[in-house]
C-alpha positions in Angstrom: 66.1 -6.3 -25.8 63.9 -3.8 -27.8 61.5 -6.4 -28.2 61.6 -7.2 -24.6 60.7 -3.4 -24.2 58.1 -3.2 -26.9 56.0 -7.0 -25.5 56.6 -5.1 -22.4 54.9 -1.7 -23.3 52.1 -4.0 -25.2 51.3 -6.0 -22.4 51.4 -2.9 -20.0 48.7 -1.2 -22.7 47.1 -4.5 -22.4 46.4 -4.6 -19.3 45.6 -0.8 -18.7 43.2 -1.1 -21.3 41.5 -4.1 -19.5 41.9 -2.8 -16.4 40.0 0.6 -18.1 37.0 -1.8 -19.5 36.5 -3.7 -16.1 36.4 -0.3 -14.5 34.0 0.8 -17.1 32.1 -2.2 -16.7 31.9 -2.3 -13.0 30.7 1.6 -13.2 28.1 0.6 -15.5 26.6 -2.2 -13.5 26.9 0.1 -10.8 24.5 3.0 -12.7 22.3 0.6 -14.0 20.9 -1.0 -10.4 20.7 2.5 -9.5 18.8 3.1 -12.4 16.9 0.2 -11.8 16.5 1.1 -7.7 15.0 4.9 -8.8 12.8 3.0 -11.4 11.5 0.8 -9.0 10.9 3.3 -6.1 9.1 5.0 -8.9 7.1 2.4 -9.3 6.0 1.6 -5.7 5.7 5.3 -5.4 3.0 5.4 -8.1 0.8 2.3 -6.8 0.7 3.7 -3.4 -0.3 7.2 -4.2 -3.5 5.4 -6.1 -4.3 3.1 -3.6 -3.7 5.1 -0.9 -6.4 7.9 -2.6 -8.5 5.4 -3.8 -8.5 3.9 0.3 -9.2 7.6 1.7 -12.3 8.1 -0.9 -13.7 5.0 0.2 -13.2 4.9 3.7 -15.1 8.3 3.9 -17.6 7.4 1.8 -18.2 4.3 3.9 -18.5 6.2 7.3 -20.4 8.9 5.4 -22.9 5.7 4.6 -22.7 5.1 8.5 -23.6 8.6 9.4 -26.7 8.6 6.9 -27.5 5.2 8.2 -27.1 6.0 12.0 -28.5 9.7 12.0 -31.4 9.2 9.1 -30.3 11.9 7.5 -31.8 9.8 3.9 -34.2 7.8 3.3 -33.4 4.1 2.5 -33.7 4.6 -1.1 -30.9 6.8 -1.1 -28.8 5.1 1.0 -28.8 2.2 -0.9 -27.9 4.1 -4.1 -25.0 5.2 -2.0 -24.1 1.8 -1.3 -24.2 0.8 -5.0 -22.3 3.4 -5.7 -19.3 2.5 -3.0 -19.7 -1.0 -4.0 -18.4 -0.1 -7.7 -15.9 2.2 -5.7 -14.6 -1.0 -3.8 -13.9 -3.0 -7.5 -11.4 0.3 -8.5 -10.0 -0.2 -5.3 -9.3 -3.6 -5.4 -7.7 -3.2 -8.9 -5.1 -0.5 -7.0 -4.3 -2.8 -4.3 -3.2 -5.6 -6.6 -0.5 -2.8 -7.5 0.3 -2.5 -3.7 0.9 -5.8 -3.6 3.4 -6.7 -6.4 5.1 -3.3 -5.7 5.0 -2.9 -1.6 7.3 -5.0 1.3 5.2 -7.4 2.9 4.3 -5.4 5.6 2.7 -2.4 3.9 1.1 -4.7 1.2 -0.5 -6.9 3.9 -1.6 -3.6 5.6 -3.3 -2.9 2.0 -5.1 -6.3 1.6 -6.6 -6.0 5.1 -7.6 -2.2 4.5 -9.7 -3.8 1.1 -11.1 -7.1 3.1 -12.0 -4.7 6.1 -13.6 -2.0 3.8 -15.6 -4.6 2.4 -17.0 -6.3 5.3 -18.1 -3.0 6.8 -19.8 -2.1 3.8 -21.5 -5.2 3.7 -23.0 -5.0 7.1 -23.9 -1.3 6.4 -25.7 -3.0 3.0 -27.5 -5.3 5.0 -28.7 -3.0 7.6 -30.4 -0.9 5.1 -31.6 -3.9 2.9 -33.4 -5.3 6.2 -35.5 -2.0 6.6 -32.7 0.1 8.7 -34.0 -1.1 12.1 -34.7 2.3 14.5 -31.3 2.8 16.0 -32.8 3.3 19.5 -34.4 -0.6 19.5 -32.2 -1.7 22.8 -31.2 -4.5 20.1 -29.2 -2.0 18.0 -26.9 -1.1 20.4 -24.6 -4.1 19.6 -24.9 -3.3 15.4 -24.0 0.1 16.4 -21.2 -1.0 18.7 -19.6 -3.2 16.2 -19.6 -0.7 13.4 -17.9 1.7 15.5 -15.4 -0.7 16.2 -15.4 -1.3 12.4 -14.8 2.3 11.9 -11.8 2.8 14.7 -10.3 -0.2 13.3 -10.4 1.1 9.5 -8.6 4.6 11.1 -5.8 2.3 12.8 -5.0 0.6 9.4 -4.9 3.6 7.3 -2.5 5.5 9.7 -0.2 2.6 9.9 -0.3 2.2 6.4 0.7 5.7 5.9 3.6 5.5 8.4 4.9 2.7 6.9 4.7 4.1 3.9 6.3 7.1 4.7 8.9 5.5 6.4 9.7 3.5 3.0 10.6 6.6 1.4 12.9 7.8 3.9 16.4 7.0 3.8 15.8 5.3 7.7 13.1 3.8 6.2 14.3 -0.1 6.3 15.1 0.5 10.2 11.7 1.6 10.8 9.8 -1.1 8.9 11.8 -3.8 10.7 10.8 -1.8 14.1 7.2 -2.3 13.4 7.2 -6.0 12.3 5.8 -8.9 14.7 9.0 -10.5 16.2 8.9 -13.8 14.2 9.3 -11.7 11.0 12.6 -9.6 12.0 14.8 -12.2 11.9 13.6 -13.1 8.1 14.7 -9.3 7.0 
């Protein structure tokens, strides 16, 4: 009967003791994907805060480069040094997106890539416009360039806001809800 009793109190410490490492264990796993979670927010944090900067700068810089353009405040010259300079701008930019886009939901990292492609193209325009002699913006045949790079510019303002919301909303603990608000149709039922 003692033995009984003693087999009994073994198997009981037994099974406290593996009851006491699963729990252990569980808690563990538990910490370390919330470890890994406020790593990885981290993370996404970082690359945003550079590409988003790195964005701003360049997106000023580009419509300061349409202001000096459209207003001759410079001579060509100078504009196109301008240019040079915001075309090396756009190769650090493109190096922060790539960070966007490993780190960032779809959503915000597509928002990125366009930001860069769109950045680019207006740039390019602007480039060519001042390699072709900058026209006089009052030639009747202007009025369409001019047109078009003020779309360019209100488009490149409707990006960066909705980058930013999303963004922000990422960060937020309602966050997921507001992402999935803001996503075409098709692409809510994939989340």
């Amino acid at each position: 009967m003692e033995t009984k009793v003693a087999l009994a109190g073994v198997a009981g410490s037994l099974l406290g003791a593996m009851a006491g490492a699963l729990g252990a264990t569980r808690a563990a796993s538990i910490s370390s994907r919330g470890q890994f979670s406020l790593e990885a927010k981290k993370s996404l944090k970082t690359a945003v805060n550079a590409f988003a900067t790195a964005m701003l700068l360049q997106r000023d810089t580009v419509d300061e480069i349409m202001g000096d353009i459209r207003w001759r405040r410079l001579e060509p010259v100078a504009v196109m040094g301008k240019v040079q300079v915001a075309r090396q701008s756009q190769v650090d930019l493109k190096r922060t997106v790539s960070a966007v886009a490993v780190e960032a939901p779809e959503y915000p990292a597509a928002l990125a890539q366009f930001a860069v492609v769109h950045l680019d193209i207006w740039l390019e325009r602007l480039a060519d416009y001042v390699s072709n002699g900058m026209p006089p913006a009052e030639n009747p045949d202007q009025a369409d360039f001019w047109e078009q790079r003020w779309g360019d510019k209100r488009l490149m303002d409707e990006v960066v806001n909705s980058f930013t919301r999303t963004c922000r909303a990422i960060f937020t603990s309602k966050g997921r809800r507001f992402i999935v608000r803001l996503l075409p149709p098709a692409w809510r039922r994939r989340t």
